[in-house]
Residue frames as qw, qx, qy, qz and C-alpha x, y, z in Angstrom:
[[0.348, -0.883, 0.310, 0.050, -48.63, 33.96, -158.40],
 [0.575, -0.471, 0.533, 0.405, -46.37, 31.31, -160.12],
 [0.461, 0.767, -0.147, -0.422, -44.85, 32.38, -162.69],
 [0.369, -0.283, 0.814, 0.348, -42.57, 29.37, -163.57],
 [0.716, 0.472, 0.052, -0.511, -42.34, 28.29, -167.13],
 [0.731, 0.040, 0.490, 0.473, -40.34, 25.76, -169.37],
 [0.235, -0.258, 0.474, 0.808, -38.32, 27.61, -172.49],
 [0.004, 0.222, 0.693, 0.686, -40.86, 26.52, -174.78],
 [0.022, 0.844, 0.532, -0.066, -43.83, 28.10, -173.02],
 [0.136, -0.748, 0.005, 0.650, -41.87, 31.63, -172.83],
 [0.135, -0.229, 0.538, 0.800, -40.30, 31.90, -176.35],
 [0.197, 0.483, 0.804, 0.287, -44.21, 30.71, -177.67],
 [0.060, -0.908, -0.272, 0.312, -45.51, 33.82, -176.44],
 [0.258, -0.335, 0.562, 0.710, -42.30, 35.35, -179.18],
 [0.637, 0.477, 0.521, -0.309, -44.59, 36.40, -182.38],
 [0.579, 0.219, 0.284, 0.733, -43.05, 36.79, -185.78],
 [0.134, 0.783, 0.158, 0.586, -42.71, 40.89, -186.52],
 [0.558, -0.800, -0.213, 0.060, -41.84, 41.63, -182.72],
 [0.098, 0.886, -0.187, 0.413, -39.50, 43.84, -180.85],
 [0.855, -0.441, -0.263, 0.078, -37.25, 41.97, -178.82],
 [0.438, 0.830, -0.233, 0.254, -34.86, 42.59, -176.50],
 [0.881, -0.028, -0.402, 0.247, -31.74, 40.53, -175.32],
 [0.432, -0.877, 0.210, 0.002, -30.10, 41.44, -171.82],
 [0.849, -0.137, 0.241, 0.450, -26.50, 40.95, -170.92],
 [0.061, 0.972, -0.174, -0.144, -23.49, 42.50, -172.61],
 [0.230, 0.494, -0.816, -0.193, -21.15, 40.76, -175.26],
 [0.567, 0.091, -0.818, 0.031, -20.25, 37.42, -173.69],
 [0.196, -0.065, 0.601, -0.772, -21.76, 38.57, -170.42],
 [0.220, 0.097, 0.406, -0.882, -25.08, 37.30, -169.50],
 [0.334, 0.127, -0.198, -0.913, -26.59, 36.68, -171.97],
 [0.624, -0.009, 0.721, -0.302, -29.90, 33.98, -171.84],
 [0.256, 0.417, -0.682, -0.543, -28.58, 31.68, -174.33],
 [0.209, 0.090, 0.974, -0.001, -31.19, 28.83, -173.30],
 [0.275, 0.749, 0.409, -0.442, -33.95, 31.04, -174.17],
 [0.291, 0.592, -0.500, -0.560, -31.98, 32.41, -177.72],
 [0.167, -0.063, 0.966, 0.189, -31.66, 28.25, -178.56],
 [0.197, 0.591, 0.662, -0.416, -35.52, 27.75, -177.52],
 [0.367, 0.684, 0.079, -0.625, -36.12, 30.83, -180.08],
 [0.170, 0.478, -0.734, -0.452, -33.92, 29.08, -182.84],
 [0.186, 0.062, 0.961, 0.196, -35.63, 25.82, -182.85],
 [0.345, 0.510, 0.675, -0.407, -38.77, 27.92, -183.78],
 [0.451, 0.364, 0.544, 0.608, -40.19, 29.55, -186.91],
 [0.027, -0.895, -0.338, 0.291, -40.54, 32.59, -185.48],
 [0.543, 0.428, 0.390, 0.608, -39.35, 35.66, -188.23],
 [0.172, 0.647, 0.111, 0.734, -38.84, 39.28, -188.94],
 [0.545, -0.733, -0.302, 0.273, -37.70, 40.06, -185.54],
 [0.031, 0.832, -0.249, 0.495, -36.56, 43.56, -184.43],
 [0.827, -0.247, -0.395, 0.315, -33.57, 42.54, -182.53],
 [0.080, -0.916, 0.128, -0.371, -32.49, 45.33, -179.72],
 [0.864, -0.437, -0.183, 0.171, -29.36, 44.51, -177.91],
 [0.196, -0.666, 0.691, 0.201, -25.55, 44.94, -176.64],
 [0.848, 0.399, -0.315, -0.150, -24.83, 42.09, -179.09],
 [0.426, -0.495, 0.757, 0.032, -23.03, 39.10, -178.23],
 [0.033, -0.156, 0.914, 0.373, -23.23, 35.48, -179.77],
 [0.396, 0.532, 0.627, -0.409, -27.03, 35.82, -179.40],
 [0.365, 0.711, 0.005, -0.601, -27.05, 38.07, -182.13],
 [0.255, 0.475, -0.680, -0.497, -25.23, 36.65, -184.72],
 [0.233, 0.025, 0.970, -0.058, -27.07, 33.48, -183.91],
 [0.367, 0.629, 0.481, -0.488, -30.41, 35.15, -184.94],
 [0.157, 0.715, -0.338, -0.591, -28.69, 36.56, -187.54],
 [0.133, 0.322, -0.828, -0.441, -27.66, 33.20, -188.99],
 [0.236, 0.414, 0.876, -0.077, -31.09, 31.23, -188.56],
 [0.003, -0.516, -0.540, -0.665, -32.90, 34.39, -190.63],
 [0.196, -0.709, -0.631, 0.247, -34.76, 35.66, -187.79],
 [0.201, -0.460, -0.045, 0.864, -33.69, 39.12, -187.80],
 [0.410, 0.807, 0.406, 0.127, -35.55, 41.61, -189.74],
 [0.033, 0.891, -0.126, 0.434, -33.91, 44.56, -188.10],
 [0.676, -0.289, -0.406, 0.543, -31.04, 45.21, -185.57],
 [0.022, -0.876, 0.106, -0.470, -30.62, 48.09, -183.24],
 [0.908, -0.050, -0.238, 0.340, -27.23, 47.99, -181.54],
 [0.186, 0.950, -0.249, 0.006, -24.52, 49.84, -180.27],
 [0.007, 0.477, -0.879, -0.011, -21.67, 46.61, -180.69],
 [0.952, 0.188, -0.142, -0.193, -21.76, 43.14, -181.52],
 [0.114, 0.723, -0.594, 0.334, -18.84, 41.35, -179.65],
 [0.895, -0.266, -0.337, -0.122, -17.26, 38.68, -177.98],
 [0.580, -0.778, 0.236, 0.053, -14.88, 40.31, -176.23],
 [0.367, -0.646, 0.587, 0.321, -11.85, 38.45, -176.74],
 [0.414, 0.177, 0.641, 0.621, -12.98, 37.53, -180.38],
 [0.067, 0.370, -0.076, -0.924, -13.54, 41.25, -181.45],
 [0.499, 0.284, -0.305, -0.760, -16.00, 40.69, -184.53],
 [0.689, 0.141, 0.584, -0.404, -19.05, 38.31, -183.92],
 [0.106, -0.334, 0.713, 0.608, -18.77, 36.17, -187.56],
 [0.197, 0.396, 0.861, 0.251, -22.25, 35.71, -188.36],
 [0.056, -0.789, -0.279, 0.545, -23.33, 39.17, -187.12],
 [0.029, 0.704, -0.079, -0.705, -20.88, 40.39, -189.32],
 [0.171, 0.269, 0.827, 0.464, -22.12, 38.22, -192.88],
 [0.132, 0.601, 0.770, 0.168, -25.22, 40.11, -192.34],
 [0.170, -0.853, -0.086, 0.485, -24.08, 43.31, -191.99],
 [0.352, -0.387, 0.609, 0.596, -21.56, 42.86, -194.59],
 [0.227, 0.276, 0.832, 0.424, -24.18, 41.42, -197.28],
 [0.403, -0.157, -0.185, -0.882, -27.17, 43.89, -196.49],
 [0.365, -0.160, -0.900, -0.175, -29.18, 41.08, -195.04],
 [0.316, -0.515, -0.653, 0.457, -30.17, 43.06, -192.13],
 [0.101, 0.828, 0.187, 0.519, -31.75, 46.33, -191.74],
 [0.596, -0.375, -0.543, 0.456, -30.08, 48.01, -188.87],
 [0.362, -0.907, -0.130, -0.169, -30.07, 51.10, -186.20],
 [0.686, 0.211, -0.414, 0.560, -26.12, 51.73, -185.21],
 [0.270, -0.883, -0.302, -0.235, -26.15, 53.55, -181.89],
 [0.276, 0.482, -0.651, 0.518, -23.51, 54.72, -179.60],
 [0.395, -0.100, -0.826, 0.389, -23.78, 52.94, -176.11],
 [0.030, -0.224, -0.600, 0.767, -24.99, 55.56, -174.40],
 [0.497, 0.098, -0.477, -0.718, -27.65, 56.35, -177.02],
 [0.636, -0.237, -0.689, -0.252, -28.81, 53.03, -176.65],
 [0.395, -0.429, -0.799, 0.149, -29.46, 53.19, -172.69],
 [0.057, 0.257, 0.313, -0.913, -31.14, 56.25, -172.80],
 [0.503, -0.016, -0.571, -0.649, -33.59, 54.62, -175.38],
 [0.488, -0.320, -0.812, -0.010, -34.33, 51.89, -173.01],
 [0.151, -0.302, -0.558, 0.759, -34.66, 54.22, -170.29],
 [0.318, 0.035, -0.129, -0.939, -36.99, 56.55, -172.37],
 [0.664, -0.176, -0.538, -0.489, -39.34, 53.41, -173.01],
 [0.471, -0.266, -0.763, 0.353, -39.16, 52.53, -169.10],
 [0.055, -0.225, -0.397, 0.888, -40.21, 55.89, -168.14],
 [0.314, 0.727, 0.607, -0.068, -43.25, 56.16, -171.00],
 [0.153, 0.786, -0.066, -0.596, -41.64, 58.97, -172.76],
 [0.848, 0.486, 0.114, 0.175, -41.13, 58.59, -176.76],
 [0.596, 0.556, -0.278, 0.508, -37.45, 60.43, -176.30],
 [0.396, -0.879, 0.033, 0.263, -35.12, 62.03, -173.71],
 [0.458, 0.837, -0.273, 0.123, -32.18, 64.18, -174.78],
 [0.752, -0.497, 0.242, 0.359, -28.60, 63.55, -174.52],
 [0.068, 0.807, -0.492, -0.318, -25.12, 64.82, -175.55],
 [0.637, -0.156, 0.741, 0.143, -24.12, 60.83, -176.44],
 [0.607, 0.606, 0.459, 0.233, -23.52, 60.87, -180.14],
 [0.183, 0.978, 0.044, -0.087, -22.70, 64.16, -180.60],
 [0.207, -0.805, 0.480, 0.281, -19.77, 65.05, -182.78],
 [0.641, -0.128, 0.741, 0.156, -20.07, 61.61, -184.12],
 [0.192, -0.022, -0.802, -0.566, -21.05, 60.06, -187.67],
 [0.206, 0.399, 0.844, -0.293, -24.05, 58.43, -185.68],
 [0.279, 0.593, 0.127, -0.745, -26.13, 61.20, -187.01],
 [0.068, 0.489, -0.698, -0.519, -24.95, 61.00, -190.25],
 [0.048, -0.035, 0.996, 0.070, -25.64, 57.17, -190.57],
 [0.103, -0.414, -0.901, 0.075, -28.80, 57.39, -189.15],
 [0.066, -0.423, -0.499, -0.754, -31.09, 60.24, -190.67],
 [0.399, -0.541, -0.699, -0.243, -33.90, 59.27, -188.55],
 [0.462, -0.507, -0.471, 0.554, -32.50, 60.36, -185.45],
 [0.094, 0.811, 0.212, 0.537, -33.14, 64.18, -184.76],
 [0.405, 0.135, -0.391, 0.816, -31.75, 66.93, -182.62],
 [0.494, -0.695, -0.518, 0.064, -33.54, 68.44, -179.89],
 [0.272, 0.509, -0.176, 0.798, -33.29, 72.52, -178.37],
 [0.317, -0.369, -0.697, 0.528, -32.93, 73.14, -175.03],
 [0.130, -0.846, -0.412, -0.312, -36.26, 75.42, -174.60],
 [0.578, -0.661, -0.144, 0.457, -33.79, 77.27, -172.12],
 [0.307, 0.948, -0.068, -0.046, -31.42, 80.14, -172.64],
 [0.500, -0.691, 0.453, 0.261, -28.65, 78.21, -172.88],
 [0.398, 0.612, -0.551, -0.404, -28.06, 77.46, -176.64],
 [0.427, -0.338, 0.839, -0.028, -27.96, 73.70, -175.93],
 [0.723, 0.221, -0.470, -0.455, -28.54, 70.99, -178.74],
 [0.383, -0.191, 0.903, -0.034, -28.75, 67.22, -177.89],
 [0.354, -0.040, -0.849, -0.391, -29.77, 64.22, -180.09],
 [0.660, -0.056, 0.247, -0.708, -33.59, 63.39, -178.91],
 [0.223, 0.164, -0.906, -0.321, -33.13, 59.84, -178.82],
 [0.612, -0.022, -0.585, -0.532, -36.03, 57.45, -179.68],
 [0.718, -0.270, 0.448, -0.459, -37.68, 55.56, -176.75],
 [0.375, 0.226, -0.899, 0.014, -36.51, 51.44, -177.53],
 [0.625, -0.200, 0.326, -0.681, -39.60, 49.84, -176.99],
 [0.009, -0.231, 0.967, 0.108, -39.60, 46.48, -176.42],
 [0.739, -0.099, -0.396, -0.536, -42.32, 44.09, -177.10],
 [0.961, -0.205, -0.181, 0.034, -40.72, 40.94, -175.26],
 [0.112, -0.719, 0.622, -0.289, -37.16, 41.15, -172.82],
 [0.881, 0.140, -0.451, 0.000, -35.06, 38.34, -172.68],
 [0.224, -0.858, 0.256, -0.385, -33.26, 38.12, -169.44],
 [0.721, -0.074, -0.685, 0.073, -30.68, 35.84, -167.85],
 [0.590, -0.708, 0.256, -0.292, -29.91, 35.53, -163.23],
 [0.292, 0.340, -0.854, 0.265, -28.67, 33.84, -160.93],
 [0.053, -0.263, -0.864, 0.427, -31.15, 33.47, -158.39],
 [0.256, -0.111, -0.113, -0.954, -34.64, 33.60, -158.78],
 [0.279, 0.116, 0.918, -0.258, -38.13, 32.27, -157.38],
 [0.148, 0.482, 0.827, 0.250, -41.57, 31.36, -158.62],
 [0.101, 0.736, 0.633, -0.218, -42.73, 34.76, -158.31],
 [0.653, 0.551, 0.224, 0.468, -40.53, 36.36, -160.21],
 [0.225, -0.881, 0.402, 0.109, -38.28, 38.38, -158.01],
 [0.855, 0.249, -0.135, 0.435, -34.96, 37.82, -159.25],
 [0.537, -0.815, 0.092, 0.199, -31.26, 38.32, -158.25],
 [0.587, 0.661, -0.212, 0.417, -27.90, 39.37, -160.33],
 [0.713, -0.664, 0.008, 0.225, -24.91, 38.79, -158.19],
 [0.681, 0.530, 0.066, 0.500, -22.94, 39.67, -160.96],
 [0.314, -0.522, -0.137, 0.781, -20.27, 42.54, -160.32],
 [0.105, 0.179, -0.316, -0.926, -21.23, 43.98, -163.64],
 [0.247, 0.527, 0.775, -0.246, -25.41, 43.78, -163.55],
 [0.013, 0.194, 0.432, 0.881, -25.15, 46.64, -166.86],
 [0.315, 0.090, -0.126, -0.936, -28.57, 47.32, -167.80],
 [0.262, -0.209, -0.870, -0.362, -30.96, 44.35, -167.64],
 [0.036, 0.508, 0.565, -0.649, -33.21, 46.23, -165.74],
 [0.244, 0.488, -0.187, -0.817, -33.57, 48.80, -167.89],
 [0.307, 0.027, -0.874, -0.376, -34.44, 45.93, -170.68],
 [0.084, -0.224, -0.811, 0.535, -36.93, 44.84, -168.19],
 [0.136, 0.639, 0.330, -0.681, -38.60, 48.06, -167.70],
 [0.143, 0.465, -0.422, -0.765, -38.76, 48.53, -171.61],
 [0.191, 0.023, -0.907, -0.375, -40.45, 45.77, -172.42],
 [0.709, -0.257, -0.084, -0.651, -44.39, 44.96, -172.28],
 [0.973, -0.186, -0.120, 0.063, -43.26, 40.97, -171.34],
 [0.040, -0.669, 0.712, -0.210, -40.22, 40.19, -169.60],
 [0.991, -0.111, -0.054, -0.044, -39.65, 36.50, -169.37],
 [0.010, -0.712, 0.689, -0.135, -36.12, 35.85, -167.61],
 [0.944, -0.110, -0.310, -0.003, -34.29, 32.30, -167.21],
 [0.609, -0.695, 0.261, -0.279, -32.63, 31.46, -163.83],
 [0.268, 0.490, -0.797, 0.229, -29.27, 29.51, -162.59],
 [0.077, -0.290, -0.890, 0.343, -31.59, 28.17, -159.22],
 [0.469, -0.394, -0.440, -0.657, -35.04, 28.46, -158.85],
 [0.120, -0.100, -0.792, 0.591, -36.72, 28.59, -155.35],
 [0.069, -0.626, -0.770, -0.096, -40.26, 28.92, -154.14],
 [0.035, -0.898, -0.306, -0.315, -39.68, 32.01, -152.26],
 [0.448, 0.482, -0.390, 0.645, -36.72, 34.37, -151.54],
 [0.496, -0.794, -0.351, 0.018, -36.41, 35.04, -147.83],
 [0.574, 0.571, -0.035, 0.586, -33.69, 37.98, -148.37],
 [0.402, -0.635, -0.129, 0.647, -31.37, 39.85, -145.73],
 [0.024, -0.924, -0.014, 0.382, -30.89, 43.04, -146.38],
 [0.205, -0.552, 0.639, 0.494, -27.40, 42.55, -147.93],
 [0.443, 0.239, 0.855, 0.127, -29.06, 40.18, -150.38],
 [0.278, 0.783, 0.515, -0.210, -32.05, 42.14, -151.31],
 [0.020, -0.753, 0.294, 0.588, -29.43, 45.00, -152.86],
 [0.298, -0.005, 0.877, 0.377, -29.19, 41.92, -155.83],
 [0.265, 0.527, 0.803, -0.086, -32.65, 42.34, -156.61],
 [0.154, -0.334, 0.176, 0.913, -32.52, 45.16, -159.35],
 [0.386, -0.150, -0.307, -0.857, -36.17, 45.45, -160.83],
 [0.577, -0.092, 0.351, -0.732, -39.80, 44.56, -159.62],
 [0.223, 0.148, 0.957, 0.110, -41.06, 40.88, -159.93],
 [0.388, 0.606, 0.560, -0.411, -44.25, 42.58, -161.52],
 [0.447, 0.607, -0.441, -0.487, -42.05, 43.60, -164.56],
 [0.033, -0.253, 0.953, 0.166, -41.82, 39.53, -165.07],
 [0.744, -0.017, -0.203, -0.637, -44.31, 37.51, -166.80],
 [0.985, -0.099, -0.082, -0.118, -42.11, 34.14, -166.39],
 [0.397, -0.744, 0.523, -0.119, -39.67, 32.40, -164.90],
 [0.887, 0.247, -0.383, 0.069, -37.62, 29.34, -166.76],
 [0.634, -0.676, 0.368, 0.072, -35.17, 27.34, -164.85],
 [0.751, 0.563, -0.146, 0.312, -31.84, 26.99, -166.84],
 [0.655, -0.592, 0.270, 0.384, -28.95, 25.81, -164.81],
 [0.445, -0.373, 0.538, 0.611, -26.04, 26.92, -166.99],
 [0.297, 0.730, 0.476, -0.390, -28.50, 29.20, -168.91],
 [0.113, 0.902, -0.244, -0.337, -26.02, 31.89, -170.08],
 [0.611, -0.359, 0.578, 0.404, -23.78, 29.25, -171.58],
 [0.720, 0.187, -0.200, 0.638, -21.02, 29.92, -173.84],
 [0.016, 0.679, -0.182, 0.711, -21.25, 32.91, -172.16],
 [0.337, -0.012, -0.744, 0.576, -20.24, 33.96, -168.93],
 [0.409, -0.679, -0.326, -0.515, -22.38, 34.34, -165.83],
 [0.317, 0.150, -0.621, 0.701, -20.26, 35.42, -163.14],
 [0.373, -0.706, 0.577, -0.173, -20.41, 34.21, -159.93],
 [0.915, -0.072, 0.387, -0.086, -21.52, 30.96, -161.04],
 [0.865, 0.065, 0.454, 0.205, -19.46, 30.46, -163.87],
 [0.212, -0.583, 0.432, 0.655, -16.77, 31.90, -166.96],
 [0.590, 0.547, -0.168, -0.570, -17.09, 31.82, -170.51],
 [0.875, 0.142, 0.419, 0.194, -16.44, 28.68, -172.92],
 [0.173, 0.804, -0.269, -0.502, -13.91, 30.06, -174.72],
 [0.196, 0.010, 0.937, 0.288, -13.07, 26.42, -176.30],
 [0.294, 0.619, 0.610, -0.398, -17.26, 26.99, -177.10],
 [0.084, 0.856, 0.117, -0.496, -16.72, 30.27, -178.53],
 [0.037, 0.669, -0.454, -0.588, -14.22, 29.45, -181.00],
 [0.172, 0.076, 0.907, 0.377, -15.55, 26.44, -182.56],
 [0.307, 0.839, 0.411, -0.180, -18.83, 28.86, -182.91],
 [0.178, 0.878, -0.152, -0.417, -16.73, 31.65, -184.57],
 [0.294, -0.197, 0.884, 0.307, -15.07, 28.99, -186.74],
 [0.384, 0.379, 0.840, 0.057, -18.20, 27.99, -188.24],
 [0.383, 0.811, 0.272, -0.349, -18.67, 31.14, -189.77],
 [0.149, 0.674, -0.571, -0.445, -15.83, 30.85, -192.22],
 [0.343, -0.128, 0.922, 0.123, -16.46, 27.03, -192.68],
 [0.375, -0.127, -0.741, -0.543, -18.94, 25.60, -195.87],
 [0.644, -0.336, -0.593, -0.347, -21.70, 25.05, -193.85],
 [0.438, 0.149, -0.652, 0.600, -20.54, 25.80, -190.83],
 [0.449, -0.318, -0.004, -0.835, -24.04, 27.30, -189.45],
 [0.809, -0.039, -0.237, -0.536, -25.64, 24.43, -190.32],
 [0.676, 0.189, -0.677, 0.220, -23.41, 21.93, -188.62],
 [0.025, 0.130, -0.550, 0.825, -23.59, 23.93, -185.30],
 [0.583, -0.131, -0.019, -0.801, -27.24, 23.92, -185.40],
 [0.826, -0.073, -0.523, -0.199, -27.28, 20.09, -185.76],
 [0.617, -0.096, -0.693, 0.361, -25.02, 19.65, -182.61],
 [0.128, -0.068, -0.549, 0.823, -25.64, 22.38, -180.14],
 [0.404, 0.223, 0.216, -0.860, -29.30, 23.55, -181.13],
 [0.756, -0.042, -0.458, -0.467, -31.37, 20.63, -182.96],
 [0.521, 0.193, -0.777, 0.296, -30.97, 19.19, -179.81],
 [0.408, -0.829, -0.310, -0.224, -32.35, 19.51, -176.01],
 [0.207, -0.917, 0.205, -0.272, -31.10, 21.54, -173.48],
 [0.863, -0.348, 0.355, 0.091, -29.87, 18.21, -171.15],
 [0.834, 0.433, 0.135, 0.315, -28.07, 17.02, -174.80],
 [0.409, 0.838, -0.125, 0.338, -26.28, 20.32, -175.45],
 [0.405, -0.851, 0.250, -0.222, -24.96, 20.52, -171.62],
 [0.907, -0.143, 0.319, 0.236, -23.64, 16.86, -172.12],
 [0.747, 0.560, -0.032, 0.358, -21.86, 18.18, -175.36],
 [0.059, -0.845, 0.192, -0.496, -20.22, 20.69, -173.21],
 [0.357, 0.177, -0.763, 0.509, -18.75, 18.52, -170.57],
 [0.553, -0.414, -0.722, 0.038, -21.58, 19.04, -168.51],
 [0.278, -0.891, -0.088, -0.349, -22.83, 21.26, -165.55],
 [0.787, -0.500, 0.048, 0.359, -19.65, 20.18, -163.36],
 [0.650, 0.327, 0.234, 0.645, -17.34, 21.44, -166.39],
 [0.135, 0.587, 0.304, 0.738, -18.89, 24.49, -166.68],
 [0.685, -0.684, -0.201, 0.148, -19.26, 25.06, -163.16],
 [0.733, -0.334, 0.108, 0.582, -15.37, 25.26, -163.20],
 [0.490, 0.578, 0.058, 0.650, -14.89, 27.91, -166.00],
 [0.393, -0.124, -0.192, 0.891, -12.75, 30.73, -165.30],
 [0.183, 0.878, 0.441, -0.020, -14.32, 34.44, -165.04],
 [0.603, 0.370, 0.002, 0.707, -12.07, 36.49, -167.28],
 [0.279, -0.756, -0.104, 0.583, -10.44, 39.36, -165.93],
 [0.513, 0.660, 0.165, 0.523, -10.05, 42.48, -168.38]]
């Protein structure tokens, strides 16, 4: 019944050729102690399925990526992710461009067990175009309807950050924007989510319980990672590093500027990296931007 793990027991269970996929949304969310934890490993030719924030382009620059399937890459208030886009630019990645809604009607097809469900999202676009693979779908009705028949997004492994969660692997997003990491959840054979607090067992009022936005049986494990989601943000508990964010998107224009990040924020432990960062009081204090 307890599912607690440390980082490096969840991300071992990560195999090279898998199908992962990263909750959260841009700079929202996203569980960057559990993306580190994957970087310090030699794990390869991953199919990476996300909204794309600085996770991605991190994967991107450590090789890991085989494939991406996406519908943005983004930090919000630095518009074009700079390692994301070296490997997009160069060809280094194979990838799967989707439109938003496209992409959470894939994760929803592979949470329900179906291998597609239709939808008007795309239509009109290039998406098509781009992406051959995808096919159109007639409504078996008399109403002349066409819709793109997107592709179930099955996941192999779901990365997931919280705020509150206990050893049995209910969890609790107090966020005001809680997007789709459910769905990510339900799409994935493992879910393995890391946690702001950690508690033996939730004893939830009603008003509470409305936080709790999939089944603790879609979780395999439970990491504690205070100030998990850092540089990203993980409203209530905390805003984005945006001092963070640009000396990461800096290094992608600098000689070596991968490798230099890697030595201070990720060849490093978890305790280390928070100290570089001013620390869980600092980060405690960021703002949560308002758009």
């Amino acid at each position: 019944m307890n599912k607690e793990l440390t980082a490096t027991q969840a991300v071992a269970q990560i195999r090279d050729g898998m199908t992962i996929g990263v909750g959260g949304w841009g700079p929202r969310r996203k569980p960057m102690a559990l993306v580190r934890e994957l970087l310090r490993t030699d794990v390869k030719d991953l199919t990476v399925v996300a909204y794309g924030g600085p996770e991605v382009g991190m994967l991107c620059a450590a090789g890991k990526v085989r494939k991406l399937v996406y519908g943005f890459v983004t930090m919000d208030a630095i518009p074009l992710e700079p390692h994301f886009r070296k490997a997009r630019e160069s060809g280094a990645i194979e990838i799967l461009e989707l439109d938003e809604g496209m992409f959470e009607w894939g994760l929803r097809a592979a949470g329900m067990r179906m291998s597609f469900l239709p939808t008007r999202c795309g239509l009109g676009t290039d998406v098509l175009a781009r992406n051959p693979e995808l096919k159109t779908v007639a409504s078996p009705y008399a109403d002349g309807e066409v819709y793109i028949a997107m592709p179930a997004l099955k996941l192999d492994v779901a990365l997931l950050h919280v705020n509150e969660a206990d050893r049995l692997g209910n969890t609790l997003i107090k966020a005001r924007d809680p997007l789709f990491d459910d769905l990510f959840a339900r799409a994935a054979d493992r879910c393995f989510v890391s946690t702001e607090k950690l508690v033996d067992r939730f004893r939830l009022s009603a008003d509470e319980a409305r936080f709790n936005l999939f089944e603790r049986s879609l979780v395999h494990g439970v990491v504690h990672a205070p100030c998990g989601a850092h540089p990203t943000y993980n409203g209530p508990d905390y805003g984005w590093d945006m001092e963070h964010l640009k000396r990461y998107n800096a290094s992608g224009a600098e000689e070596g500027g991968w490798q230099k990040y890697v030595e201070e924020f990720v060849a490093v432990t978890e305790s280390e990296y928070l100290a570089k960062n001013g620390g869980a009081e600092r980060i405690a204090k960021l703002k949560t931007p308002v758009f």
